[in-house]
N, C-alpha and C positions, 0 to 999 in steps of 0.2 A: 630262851628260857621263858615259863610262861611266867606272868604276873597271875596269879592263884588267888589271894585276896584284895586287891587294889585296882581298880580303872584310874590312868590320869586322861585326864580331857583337854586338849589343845584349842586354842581357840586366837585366832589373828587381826588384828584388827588394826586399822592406821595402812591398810595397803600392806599389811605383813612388816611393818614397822614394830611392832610390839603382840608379843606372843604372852597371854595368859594360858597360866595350866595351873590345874583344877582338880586335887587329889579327891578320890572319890575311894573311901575305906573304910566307913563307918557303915553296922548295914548295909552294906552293898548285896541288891540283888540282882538279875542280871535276868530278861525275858528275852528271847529270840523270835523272832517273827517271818517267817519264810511266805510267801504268796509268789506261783506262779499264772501268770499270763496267756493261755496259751494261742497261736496262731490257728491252732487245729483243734477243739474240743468234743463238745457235746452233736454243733453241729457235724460233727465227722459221723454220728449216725446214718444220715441222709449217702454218704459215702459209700457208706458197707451197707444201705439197702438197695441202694441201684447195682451192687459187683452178687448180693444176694438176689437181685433180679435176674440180670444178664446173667448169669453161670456158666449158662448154656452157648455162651459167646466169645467167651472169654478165655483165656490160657488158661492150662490148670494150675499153675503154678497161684492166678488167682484162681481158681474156683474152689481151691482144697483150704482157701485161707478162713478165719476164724468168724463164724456171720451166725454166730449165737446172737439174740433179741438183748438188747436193751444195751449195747454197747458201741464205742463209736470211736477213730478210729484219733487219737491226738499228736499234733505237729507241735514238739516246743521250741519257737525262736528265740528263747532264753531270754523275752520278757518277763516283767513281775517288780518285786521288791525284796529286800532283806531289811528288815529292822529291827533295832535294840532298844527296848525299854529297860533303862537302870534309875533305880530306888534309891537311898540315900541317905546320908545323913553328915553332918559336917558340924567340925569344931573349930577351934583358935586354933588347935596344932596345925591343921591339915594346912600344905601349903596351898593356897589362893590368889592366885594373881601373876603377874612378870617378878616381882621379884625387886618391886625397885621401894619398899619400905623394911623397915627395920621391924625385925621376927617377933625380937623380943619386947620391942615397945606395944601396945596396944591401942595406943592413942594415934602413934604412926600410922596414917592410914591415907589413900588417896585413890582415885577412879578407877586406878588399873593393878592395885594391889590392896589386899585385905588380910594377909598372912598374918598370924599371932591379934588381931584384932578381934572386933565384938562381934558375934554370929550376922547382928542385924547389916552388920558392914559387911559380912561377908555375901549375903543375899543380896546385896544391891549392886557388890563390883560384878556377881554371877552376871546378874540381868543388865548391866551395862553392857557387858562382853558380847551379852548373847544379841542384844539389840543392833549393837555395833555392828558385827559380823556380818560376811558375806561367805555363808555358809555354804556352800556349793562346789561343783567338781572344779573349780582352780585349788582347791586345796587349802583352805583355809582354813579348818577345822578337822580334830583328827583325832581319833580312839584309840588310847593305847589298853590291851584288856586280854587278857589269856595269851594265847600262841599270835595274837595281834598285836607284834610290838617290836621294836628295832632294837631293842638291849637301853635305851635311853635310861630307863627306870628300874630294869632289874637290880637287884643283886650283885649280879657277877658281869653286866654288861653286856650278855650273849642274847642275843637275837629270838625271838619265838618261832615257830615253824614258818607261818606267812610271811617273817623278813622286815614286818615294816607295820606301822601303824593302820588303822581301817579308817582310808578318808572315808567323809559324814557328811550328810545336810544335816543340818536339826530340824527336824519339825517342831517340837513342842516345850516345854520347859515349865514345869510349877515349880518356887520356890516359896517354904511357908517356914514362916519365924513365928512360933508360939512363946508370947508374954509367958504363959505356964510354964515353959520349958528352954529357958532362957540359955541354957550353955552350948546348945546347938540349935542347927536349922536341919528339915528334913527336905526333900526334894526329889524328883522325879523328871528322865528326860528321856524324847525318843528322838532317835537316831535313825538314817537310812544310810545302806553303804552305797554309796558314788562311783561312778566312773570320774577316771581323771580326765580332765579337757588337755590335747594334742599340747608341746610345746610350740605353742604358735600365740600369737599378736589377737588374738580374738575380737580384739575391741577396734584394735586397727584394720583388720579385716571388715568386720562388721559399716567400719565408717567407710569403707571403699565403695563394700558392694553400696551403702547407701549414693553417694555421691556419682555413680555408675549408674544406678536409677535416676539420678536426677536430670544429670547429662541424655540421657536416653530421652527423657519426656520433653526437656525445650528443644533437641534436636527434630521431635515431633508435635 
């Protein structure tokens, strides 16, 4: 089911010890950013002026191919990026944080919860989170937002088309608390969607090959 007006923002921190999420419903606007990469581009001109050369050499299967001026021939290896830019706006309702203070107290407040608290609280546990984190493809950090979403937040608990949340990096994050405008905080964050890292030891891995280097160099 999609979530229609609301993003929740996951976010891990503590080694995946303690999960903040991050209702994003006020204002919400939502920018999409597509960029491809390609393997093959502009220089693919140079391509289709040498098969434009040789014609006369060549099968005709190329010769009859399309060698109109100013166009050139593109390979995509499915590099590039996809990113989310969401806009924002956030109150004492919205929930904010793990969950481990009390909703309705406002005073109850602590590093990794802000829920029912003061806006300015709420701008700070944001920017703990975000500092915290290790935003990257082990999955730390997760978008839940249209047909991007496992059923957690819906409604009716049913799943969006995709199946599952859109792992994230964060690149960027303003959070701005206006003394003028004291009952909320507005905000702004961009997103890239991730590949998830193998289930495998990464780190363990990582420290072998080093130590395999090491072994390598006093053997020589």
């Amino acid at each position: 089911m999609t979530l229609r007006s609301t993003a929740y923002l996951e976010i891990d921190i503590n080694g995946g010890d303690t999960t903040g999420v991050f209702e994003l419903r006020e204002d919400l606007s939502d920018t999409g950013d597509v960029t491809k990469n390609y393997l093959l581009s502009n220089r693919g001109q140079r391509f289709r002026e040498a098969f434009d050369i040789g014609t006369d050499l060549l099968p005709d299967d190329v010769a009859d191919a399309d060698l109109e001026n100013r166009k050139g021939y593109h390979v995509d290896g499915g590099s590039g990026h996809y990113q989310e830019t969401l806009s924002f706006a956030a109150s004492p309702g919205d929930e904010w944080g793990d969950g481990s203070t009390d909703a309705n107290d406002p005073d109850d407040v602590n590093k990794t919860d802000a829920t029912g608290s003061e806006p300015i609280a709420m701008k700070q546990v944001f920017e703990w989170f975000v500092t915290q984190s290790k935003s990257d493809s082990s999955g730390g950090t997760r978008l839940h937002i249209g047909e991007w979403n496992d059923g957690t937040y819906s409604e009716t608990g049913e799943a969006g088309a995709f199946g599952h949340p859109m792992p994230i990096a964060i690149n960027e994050s303003s959070i701005t608390y206006d003394p003028d405008k004291p009952a909320a905080i507005e905000g702004s964050i961009t997103l890239t969607w991730t590949s998830m890292f193998p289930n495998v030891d990464l780190e363990g891995s990582f420290e072998n090959g080093l130590n395999s280097i090491a072994d390598f160099v006093q053997d020589y």
